[in-house]
Each structure stands twice: as structure tokens, then as C-alpha cells.
C-alpha positions as CSV (number, residue, x, y, z in Angstrom):
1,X,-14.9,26.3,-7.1
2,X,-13.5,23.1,-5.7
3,X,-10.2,23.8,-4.3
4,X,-8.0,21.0,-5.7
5,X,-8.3,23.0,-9.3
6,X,-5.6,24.9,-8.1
7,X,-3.3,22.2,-8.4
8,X,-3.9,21.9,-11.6
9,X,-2.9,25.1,-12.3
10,X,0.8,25.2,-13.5
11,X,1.3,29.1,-11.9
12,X,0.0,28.2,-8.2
13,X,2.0,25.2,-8.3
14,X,5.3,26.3,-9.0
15,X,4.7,29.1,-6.2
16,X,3.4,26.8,-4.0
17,X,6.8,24.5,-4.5
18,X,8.4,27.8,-4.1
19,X,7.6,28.4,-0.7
20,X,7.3,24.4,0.6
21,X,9.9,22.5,-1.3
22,X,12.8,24.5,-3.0
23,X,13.6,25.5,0.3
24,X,14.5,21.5,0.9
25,X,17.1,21.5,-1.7
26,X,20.0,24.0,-1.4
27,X,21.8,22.9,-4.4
28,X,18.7,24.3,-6.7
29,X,17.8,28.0,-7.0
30,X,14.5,28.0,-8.8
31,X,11.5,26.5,-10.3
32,X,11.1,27.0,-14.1
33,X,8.6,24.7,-15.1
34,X,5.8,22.1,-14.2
35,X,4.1,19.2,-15.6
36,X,0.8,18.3,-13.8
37,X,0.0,14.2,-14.7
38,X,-3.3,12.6,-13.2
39,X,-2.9,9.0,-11.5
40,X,-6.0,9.5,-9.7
41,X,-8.3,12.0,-11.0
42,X,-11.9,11.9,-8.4
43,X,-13.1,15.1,-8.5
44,X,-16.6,16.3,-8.3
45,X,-18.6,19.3,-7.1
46,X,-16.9,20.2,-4.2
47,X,-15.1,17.1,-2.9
48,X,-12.5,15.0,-4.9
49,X,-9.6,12.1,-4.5
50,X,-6.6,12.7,-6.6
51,X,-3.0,11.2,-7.0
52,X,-1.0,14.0,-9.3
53,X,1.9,13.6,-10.4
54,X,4.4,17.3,-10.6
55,X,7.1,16.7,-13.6
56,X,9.0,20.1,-11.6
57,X,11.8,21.1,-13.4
58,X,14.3,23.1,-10.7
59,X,17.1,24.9,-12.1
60,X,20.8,24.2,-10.6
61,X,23.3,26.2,-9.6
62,X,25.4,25.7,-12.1
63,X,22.5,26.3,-14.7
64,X,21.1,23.1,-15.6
65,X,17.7,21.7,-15.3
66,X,16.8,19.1,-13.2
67,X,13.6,17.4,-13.5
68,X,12.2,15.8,-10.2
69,X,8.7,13.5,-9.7
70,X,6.8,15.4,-7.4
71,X,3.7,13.7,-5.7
72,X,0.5,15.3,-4.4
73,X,-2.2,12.3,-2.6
74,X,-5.0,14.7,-1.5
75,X,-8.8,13.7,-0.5
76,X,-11.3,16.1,0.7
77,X,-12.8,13.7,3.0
78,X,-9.5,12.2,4.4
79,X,-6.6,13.8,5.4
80,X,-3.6,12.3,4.9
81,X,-1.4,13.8,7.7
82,X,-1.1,10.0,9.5
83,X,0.6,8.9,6.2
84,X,3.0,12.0,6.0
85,X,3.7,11.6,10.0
86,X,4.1,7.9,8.9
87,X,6.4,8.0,6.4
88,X,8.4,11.1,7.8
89,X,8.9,8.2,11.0
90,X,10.3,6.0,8.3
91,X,12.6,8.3,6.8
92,X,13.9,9.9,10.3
93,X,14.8,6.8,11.7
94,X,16.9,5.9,8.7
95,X,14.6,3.7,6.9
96,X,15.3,5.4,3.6
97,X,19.4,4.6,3.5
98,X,20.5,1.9,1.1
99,X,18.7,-0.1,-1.3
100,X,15.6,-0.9,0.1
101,X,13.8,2.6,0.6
102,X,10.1,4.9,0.2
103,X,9.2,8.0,-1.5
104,X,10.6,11.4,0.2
105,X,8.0,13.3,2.3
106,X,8.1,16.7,1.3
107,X,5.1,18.4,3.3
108,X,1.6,18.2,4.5
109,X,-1.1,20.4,3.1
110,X,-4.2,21.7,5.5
111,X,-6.0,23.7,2.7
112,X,-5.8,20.2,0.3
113,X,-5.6,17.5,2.7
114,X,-3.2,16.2,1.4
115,X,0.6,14.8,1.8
116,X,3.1,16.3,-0.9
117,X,6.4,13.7,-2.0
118,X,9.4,12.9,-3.9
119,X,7.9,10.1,-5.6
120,X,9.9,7.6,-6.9
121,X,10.7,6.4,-10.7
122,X,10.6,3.0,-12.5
123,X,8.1,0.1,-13.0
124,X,6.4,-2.3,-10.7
125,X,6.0,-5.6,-9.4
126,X,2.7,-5.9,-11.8
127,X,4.3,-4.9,-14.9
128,X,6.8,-7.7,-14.9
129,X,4.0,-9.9,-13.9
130,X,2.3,-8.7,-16.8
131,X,5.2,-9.4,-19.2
132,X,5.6,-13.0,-17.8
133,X,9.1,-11.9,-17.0
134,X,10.3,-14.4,-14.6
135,X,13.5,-13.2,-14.1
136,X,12.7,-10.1,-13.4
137,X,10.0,-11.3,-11.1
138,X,12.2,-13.4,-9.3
139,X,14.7,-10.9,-9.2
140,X,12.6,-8.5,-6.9
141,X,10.6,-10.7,-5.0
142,X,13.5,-11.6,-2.6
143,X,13.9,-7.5,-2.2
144,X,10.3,-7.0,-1.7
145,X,11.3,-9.5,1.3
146,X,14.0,-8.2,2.5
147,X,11.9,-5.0,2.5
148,X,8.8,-5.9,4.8
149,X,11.6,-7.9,7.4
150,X,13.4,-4.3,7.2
151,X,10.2,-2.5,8.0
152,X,9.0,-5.2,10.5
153,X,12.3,-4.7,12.5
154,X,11.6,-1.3,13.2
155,X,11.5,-0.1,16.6
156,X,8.0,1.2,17.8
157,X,8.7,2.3,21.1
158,X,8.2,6.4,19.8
159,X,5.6,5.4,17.2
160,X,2.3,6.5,17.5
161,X,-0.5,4.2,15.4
162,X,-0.1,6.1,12.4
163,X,-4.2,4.9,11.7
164,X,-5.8,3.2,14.5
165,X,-8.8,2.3,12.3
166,X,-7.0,0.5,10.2
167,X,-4.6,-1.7,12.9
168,X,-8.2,-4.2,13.1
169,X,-9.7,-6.2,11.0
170,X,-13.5,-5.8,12.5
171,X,-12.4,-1.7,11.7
172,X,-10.2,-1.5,8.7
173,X,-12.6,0.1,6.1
174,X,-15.3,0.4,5.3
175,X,-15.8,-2.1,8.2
176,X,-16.8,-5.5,9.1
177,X,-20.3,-4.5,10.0
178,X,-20.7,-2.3,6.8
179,X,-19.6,-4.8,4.8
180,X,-22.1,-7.3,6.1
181,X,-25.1,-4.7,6.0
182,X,-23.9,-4.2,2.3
183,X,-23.8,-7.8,1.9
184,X,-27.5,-8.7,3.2
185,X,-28.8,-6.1,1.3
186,X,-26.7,-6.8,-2.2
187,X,-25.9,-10.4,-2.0
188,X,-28.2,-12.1,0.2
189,X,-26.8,-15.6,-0.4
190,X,-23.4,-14.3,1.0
191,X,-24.2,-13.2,4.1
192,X,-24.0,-16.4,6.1
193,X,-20.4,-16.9,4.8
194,X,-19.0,-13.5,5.0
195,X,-20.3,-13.1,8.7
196,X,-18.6,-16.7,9.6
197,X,-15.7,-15.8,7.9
198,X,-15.1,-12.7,9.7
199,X,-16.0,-14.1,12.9
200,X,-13.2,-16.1,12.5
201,X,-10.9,-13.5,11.3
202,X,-11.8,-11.0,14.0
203,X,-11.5,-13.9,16.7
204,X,-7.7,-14.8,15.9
205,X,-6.5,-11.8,15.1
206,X,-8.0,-11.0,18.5
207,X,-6.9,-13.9,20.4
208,X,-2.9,-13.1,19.2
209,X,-2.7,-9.0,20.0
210,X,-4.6,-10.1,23.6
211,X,-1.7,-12.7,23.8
212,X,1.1,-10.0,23.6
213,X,2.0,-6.4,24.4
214,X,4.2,-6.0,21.2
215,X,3.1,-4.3,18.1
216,X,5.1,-3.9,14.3
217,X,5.0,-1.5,11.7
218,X,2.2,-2.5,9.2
219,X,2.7,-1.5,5.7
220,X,-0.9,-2.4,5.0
221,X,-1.7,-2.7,1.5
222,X,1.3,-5.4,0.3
223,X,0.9,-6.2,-3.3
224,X,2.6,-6.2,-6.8
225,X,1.0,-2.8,-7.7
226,X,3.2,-1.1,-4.7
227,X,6.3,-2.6,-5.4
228,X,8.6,-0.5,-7.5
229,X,12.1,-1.7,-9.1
230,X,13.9,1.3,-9.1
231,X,17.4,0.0,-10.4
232,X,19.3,-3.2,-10.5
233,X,19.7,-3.3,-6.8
234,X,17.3,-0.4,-5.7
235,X,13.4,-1.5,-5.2
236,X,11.0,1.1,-2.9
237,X,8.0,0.4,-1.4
238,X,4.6,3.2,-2.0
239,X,1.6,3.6,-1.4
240,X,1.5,4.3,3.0
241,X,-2.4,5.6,3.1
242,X,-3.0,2.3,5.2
243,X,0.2,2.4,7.5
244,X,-0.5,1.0,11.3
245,X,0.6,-0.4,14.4
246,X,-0.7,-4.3,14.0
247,X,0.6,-7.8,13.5
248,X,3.3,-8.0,10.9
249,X,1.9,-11.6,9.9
250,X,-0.8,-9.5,7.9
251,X,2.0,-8.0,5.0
252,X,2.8,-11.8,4.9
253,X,-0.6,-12.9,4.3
254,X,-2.0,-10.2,2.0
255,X,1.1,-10.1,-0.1
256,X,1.0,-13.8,-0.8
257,X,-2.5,-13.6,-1.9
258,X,-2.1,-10.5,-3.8
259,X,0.5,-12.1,-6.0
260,X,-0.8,-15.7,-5.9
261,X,-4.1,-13.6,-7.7
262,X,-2.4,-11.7,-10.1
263,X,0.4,-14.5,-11.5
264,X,-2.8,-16.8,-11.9
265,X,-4.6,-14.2,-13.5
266,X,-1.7,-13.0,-16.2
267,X,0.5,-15.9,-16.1
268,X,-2.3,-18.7,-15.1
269,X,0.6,-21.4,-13.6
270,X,-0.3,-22.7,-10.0
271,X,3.0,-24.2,-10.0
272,X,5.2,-20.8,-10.7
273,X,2.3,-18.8,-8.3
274,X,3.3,-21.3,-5.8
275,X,7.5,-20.5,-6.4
276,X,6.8,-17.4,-6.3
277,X,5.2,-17.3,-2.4
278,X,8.0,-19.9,-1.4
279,X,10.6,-17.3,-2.6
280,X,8.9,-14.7,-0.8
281,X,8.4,-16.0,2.8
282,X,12.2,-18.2,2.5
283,X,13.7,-14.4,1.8
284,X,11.7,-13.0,4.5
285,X,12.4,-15.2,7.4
286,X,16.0,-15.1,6.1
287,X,16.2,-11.2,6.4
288,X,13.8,-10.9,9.6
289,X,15.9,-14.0,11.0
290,X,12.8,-15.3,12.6
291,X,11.3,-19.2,11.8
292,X,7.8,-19.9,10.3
293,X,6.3,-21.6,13.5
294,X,2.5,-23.4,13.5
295,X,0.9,-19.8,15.3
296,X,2.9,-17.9,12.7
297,X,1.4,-20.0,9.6
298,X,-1.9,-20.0,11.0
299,X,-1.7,-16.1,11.4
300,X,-0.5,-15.5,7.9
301,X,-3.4,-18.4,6.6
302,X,-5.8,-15.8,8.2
303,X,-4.6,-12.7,6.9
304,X,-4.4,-14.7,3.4
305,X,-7.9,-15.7,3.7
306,X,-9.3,-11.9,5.0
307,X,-7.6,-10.5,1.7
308,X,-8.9,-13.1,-0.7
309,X,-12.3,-11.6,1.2
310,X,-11.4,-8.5,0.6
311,X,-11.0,-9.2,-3.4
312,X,-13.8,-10.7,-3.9
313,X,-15.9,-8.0,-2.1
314,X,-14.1,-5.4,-4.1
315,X,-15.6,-7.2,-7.4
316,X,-18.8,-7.6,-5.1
317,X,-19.4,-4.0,-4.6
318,X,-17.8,-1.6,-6.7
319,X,-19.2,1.0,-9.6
320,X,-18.8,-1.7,-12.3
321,X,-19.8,-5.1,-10.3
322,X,-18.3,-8.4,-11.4
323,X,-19.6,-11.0,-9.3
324,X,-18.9,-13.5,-11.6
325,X,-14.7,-13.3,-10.4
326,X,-16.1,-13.2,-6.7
327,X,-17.4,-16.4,-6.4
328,X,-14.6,-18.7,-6.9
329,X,-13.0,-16.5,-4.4
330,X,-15.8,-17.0,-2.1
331,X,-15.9,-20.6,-2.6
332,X,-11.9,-20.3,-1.7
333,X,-12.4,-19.0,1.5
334,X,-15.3,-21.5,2.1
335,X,-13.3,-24.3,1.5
336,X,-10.4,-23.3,3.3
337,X,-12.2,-22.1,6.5
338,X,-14.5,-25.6,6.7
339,X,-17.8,-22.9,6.3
């Protein structure tokens, strides 16, 4: 039987919060019930990739019920212990206080591999994007700032890279020369400008972490989907799986495509999608209290340009192709490299 069944299984998983996570909060005294949700249900023979969601229901002292969102992010293949070691750094050294914060980390799991969290409640980024809610939109994009510049000023002296594949571009998965391999054998016609375009990725990115000893905290997938509005002033960040040691200029740079793409896509206005970066970087240089020099720009243009790249071979290569929204992306890049 594959192993991650037991998590779905409402008895193991109230005596496995038992033992790992009651423990952690002295003001309950027992579990009485849980919920198991799906957000990422993978599972095959013996292997499987799941997000669940635990709806735990832990009584009080005083006899009430509270109901906490506890998270399970498990994958046969991958453990997750860099994002638990990751986000338990976050948390220790006080990233968690105030109104900018991240999901609790509860434990790490051998048997599943897999981290276990306090997840946190409330819509995001996307769903106010979806609504064409400006206000809201504009509302947290300057915290979404101020929340990279926080991370960004983290010290990284005791850090260790949290996932050294993923602090490159040439390595982040599944890997510049994977890509290409799956490239010349899918999309022949591509080749030429995917290996010129990640030449020239892979060269600056290069050329700048050869220039300098000093390394930031990466979030590593910034976009809309990650960004959670948790209350009028409180907004957390989610989603750590591709935390690293790196240049901070790529958060910059794949956050301002990823919104650029999806305010085009459900709001369709170049001129708001345009706001909308503007707000972004003004509130981040603000907050990090650095300015946007020449080098800087032209290492967020790169970042920008390897994400649009990585869209476009997302449509390019998964179960259910659509090649049809890669192309203009393509021809984006194109353009903007002079390939």
C-alpha cells in the first residue's frame, strides 16, 4: 500500500498530531477531530506529491474547540527537510513577528517526506486579480514589497543554502540542459532560441555572484498565487519548496513577470500591469532602502526574461500542452534579448 494513505486516514492523523504537534501548544489538551482537504492530490502506485490540508479541531482548556489549518507538503521522491530547515531559520530568527510573516513549521516527517505546518488563512494575490479588484490589489502589493526587502535583509552568515540546486539558473529544475534536450526533441524550431537565451541568462547571473562574496535569502517562486492577505494589515508569504542562497534581484524579476502575466491575462490593461510593477519595485527599494542602479535593472531584466522562459516552457511541456500561449512569450524574450 502506498504510504501517504495514511494521511488520509482521520484515526492515524489525529495520533500522529498527538505525539508531534499538541505537544507545541500548552494551552490545548486534546485532539477531537480532523478534516483531511486535498490541494495537491499526486498519488500513484507507490509514489505520490500531495499538499493536504488538516481542518484539526484541538480542544482548550477551558473546553472549547479550536479549529487550526494544519499543512502536510509530502513527495516520495523529494524530501522536504531543506524547506522545513528553511523556514524554521525564518521563524527562529524572528521573521515571523509583526505583520509581514510565513506559515508555522510544525515538524519534519522521514516516513512521508514531508514537512508538516500551521498554514495560514485567507485569499491571495490571484484572487483579487481575478476579481479586477484594484484596491485590494494595490493595497497588498506594497506589503508583498515590504515583504521580499524584509526577507532580503536577512542575515546569512549561519544559513546554510537551504537548496543548492536551485541557487543557479543552469541547475534550477529540471535544468538548463534538460530543458534543451526536451526542447530539440519536442520543439525543434526552439532550440536555437532557448539555448541563446539561456546562454545569456547563465552568463550574467554568473558574471554578478563571481563579482561578489555576498549571498541573500531567495524566496524563489515570487508570484500572485503565493501571496496571501491575511487581514487588513497582515499579508504572509507560502510556498518555501524553492528557498535558496542566490541573488535577491531574481524575487524582483520573477515577481514582476508573474504579475505582469496574470493582470494581462484577467484584467488585459498594459497600462494598470505597468502600475502595478511600478508600485512594487518603488515599495521595495523604499523598505530595502537600497536604489535601482543600471547593474541592478539589468539583473532584474534577466531574471524577468528567464521566468517569462520558464512560462512559456511550462505551456511547452506539460501533460496538457498549449503551445499556442508559448509563442508570444517566446517571441517576448526574442525581442527583448536581440535573438
Amino acid at each position: 500500500m502506498n504510504i501517504i494513505h495514511n494521511l488520509f486516514d482521520e484515526k492515524y492523523v489525529i495520533d500522529l498530531f498527538k505525539k508531534e504537534v499538541l505537544p507545541r501548544y500548552p494551552d490545548f489538551v486534546d485532539i477531537k477531530k480532523v478534516k483531511v482537504r486535498a490541494h495537491k492530490n499526486h498519488v500513484w502506485e507507490t509514489t505520490y506529491h500531495v499538499v493536504l490540508e488538516f481542518k484539526t479541531s484541538f480542544l482548550t482548556k477551558t473546553g472549547r474547540i479550536k479549529i487550526l489549518p494544519i499543512f502536510c507538503s509530502a513527495h516520495s521522491e523529494e524530501p522536504r527537510k531543506n524547506v522545513y530547515h528553511a523556514l524554521k531559520y525564518l521563524w527562529d530568527n524572528g521573521f515571523a513577528n509583526g505583520f509581514l510573516t510565513i506559515p508555522h513549521p510544525l515538524f519534519y516527517s522521514e516516513y512521508f517526506n514531508g514537512i508538516f505546518y500551521r498554514g495560514v488563512q485567507g485569499n491571495n494575490l490571484y484572487h483579487y486579480i481575478r476579481e479586477k479588484d484594484h484596491k485590494e490589489i494595490e493595497t497588498i502589493i506594497p506589503k508583498a514589497a515590504a515583504w521580499f526587502a524584509k526577507l532580503h535583509r536577512l542575515p546569512t552568515k549561519d544559513a546554510y543554502n537551504f537548496n543548492e540546486e536551485n541557487s543557479r539558473i543552469k541547475t534550477v529544475i529540471p535544468g538548463r540542459d534538460q530543458i534543451l534536450i526536451d526542447m530539440k526533441r519536442e520543439y525543434p524550431a526552439y532550440y536555437e532560441t532557448y539555448k541563446k537565451a539561456y546562454d545569456i541568462f547563465i552568463k550574467k547571473e554568473e558574471d554578478f555572484l563571481a563579482s561578489t562574496p555576498k549571498r541573500w535569502i531567495v524566496h524563489g517562486d515570487a508570484h500572485p498565487e503565493n501571496i496571501i492577505k491575511m487581514g487588513k494589515k497582515k499579508l504572509a508569504i507560502i510556498d518555501f519548496t524553492d528557498i535558496c542562497l542566490s541573488d535577491f534581484a531574481r524575487d524582483l524579476g520573477c515577481f514582476l513577470q508573474q504579475v505582469e502575466f496574470m493582470v494581462m491575462r484577467k484584467i488585459n490593461d498594459e497600462e494598470y500591469a505597468q502600475k502595478v510593477k511600478n508600485l512594487f519595485l518603488e515599495n521595495y527599494f523604499k523598505n530595502a532602502k537600497i536604489e535601482l542602479d543600471r547593474g541592478l535593472r539589468d539583473r532584474i531584466d534577466n531574471y524577468y526574461n528567464w521566468t517569462i522562459m520558464r512560462t512559456a516552457t511550462f505551456f511547452l511541456l506539460k501533460y496538457e500542452t498549449e503551445p499556442g500561449r508559448a509563442k508570444p512569450l517566446i517571441e517576448k524574450v526574442k525581442n527583448n534579448l536581440g535573438i
